[in-house]
C-alpha positions as CSV (number, residue, x, y, z in Angstrom):
1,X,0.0,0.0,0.0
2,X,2.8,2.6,1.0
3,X,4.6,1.6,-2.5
4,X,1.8,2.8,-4.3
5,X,1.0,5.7,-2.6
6,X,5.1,6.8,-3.6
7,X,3.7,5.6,-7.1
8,X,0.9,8.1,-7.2
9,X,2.3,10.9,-5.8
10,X,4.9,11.0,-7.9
11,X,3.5,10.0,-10.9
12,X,3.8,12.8,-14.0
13,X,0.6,14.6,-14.9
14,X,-0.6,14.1,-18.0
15,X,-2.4,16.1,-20.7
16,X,-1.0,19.4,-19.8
17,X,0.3,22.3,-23.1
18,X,3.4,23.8,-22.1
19,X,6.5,23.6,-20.0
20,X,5.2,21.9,-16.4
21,X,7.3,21.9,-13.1
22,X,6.7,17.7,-12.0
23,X,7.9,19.6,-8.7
24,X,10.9,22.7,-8.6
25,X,13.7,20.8,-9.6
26,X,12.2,18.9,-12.4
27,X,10.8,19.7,-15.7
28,X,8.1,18.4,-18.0
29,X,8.2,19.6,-21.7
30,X,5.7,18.3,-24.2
31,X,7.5,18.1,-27.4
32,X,5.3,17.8,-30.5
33,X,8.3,18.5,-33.0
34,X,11.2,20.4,-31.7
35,X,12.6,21.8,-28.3
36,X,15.6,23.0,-27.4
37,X,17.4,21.8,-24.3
38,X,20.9,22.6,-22.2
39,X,22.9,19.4,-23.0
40,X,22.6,16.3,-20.3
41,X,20.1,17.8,-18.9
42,X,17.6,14.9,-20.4
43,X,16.8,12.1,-17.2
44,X,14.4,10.7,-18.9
45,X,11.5,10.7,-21.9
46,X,8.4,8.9,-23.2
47,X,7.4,8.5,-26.8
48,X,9.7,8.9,-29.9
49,X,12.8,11.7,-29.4
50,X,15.7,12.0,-31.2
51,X,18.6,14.5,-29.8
52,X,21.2,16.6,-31.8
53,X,24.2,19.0,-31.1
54,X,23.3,22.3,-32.5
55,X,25.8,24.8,-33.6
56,X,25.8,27.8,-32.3
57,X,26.7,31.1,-33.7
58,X,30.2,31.7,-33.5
59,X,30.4,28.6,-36.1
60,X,32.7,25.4,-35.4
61,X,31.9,24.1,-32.1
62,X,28.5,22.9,-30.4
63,X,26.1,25.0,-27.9
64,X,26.5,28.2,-26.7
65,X,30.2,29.4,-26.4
66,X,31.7,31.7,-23.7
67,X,34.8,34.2,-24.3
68,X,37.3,31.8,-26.0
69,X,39.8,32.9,-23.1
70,X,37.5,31.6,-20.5
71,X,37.2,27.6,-22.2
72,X,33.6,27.7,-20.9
73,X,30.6,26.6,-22.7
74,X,26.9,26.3,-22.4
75,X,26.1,23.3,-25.1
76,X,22.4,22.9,-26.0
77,X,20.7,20.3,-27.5
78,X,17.8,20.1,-29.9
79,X,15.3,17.4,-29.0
80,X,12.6,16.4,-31.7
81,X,9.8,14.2,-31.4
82,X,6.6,13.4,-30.1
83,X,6.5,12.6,-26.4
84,X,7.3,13.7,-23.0
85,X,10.7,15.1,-22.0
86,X,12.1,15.0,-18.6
87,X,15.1,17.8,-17.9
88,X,16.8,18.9,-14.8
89,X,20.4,20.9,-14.1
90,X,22.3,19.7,-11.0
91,X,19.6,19.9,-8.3
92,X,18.7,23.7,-9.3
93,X,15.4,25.0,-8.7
94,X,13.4,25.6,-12.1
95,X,11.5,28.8,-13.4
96,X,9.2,28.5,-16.1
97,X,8.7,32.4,-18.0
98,X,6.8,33.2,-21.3
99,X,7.7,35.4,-23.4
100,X,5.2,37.5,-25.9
101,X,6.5,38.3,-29.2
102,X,9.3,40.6,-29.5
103,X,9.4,40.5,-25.3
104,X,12.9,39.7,-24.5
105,X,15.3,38.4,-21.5
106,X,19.1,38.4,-21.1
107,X,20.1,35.3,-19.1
108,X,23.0,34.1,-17.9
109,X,24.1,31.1,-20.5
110,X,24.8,28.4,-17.5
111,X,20.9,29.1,-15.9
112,X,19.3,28.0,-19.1
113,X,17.6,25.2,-18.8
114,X,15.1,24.9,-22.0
115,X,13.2,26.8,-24.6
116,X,10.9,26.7,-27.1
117,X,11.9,26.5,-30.9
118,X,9.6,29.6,-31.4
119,X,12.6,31.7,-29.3
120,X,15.1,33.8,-31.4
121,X,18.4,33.7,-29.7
122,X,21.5,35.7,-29.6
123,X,25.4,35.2,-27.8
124,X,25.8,38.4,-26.1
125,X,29.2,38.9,-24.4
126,X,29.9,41.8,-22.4
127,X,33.3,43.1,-22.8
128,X,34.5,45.3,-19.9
129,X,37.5,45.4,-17.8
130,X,35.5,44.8,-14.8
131,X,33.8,42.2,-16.7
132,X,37.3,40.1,-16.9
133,X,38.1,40.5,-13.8
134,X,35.3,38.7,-12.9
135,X,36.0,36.2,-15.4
136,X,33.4,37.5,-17.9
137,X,30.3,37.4,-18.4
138,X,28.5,35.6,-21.5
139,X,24.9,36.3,-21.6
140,X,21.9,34.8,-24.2
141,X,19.6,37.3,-25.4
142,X,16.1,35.2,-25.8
143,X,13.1,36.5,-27.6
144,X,9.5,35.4,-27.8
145,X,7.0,34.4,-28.0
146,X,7.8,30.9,-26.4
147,X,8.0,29.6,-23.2
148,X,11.6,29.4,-21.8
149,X,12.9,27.8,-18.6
150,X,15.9,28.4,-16.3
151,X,17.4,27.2,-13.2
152,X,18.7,28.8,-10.0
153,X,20.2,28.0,-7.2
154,X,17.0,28.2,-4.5
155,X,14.4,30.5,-5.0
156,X,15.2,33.8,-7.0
157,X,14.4,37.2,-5.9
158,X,12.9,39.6,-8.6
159,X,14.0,42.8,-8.1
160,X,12.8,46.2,-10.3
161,X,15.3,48.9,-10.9
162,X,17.5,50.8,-9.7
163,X,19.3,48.1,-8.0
164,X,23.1,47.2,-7.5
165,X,24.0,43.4,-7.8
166,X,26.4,41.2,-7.4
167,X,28.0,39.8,-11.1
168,X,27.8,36.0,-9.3
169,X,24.7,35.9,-7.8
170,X,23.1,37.6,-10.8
171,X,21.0,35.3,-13.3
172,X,18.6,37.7,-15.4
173,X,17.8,40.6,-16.9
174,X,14.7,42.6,-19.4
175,X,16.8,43.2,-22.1
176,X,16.0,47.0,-22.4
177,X,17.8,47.6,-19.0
178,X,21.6,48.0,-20.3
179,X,23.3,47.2,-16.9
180,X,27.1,48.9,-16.0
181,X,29.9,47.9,-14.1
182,X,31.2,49.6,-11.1
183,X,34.2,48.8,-9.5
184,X,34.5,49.8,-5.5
185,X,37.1,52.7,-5.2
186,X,36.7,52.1,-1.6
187,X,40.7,51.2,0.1
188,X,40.2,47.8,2.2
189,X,42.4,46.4,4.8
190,X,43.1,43.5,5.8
191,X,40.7,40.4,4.3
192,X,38.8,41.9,1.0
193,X,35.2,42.3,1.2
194,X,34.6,40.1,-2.3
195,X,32.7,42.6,-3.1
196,X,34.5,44.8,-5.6
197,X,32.7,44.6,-8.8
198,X,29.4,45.2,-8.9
199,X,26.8,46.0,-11.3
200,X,24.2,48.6,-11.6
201,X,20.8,48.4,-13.3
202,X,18.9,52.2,-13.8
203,X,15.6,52.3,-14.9
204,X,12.1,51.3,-13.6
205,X,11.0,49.8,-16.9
206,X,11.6,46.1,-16.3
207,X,13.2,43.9,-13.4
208,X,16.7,42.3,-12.4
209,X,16.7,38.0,-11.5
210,X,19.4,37.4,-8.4
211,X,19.7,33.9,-6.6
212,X,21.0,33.8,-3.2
213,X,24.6,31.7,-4.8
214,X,27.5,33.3,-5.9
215,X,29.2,31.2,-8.7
């Protein structure tokens, strides 16, 4: 009896449209043709899907790539099929978003976790001296409509503008904020703050993601 009770409540629910959180670390995507996914994120899948590295901008290598100085990548995945797809990243919580058409978001390439084929998307590297000091920062530019997903390290705080954040902690941004870097002029002594670089968002037309993890 207690075996299927765990059966049951943990059983997906079926004959839903759209990206479905099974529970916050675990996705549900419908796919009825193609979906685009962060690669080994697939745990599991029912009906008929095939998966395929797909090349990304910059031409030559797989996925989404990062400032060729920093050997980091984001590799995605296209999925095709019918069926159900199951996706996770590493334990992160999931947030499901839709996008209208022309709406867009800047997220971190590492937080994506899946998004509709209906999404235009665009490698956007920001190229500052602060920026390299913090290793840099390679963000995708996504536009709807579609839904999109992304992941986070616990819950995520929306925050609207002005605000100051941290380059680590921060996943997310509407695209028509155009965010600075500001470097602390501040003399420390002794044990640095780790708190340097920072970046600023102005504007109250759209909002800023932040999890409470620094990469």
């Amino acid at each position: 009896m207690k075996r299927e009770r765990f059966r049951r409540s943990n059983t997906p629910q079926e004959g839903h449209d759209g990206f479905r959180k099974e529970n916050t670390r675990l996705l549900d995507v419908p796919v009825d043709g193609t979906v685009l996914i962060k690669a080994s994120s697939m745990i599991a899948y029912t009906g008929e899907i095939a998966f395929a590295g797909k090349s990304s901008a910059e031409g030559g290598l797989t996925g989404f790539l990062k400032d060729a100085a920093s050997g980091e990548g984001t590799p995605i995945m296209e999925a095709e099929g019918s069926g159900h797809l199951y996706v996770a990243d590493r334990g992160k919580e999931l947030q499901v978003l839709e996008l209208a058409e022309d709406e867009s978001i800047s997220i971190n390439g590492d937080d994506i976790l899946a998004f509709e084929s209906s999404i235009d998307y665009e490698i956007e590297t920001i190229e500052t001296l602060s920026a390299a000091a913090t290793g840099g920062l390679t963000n995708v530019s996504l536009t709807g409509p579609g839904e999109i997903a992304l992941s986070t390290h616990g819950e995520p705080l929306v925050v609207t503008p002005p605000v100051t954040t941290d380059p680590d902690a921060t996943v997310a941004w509407s695209t028509n904020l155009s965010p600075s870097f500001e470097v602390t002029k501040k003399f420390e002594i002794g044990q640095p703050s780790g708190e340097a670089i920072q970046m600023a968002f102005t504007g109250s037309d759209g909002f800023v993601v932040v999890q409470p993890h620094e990469r």
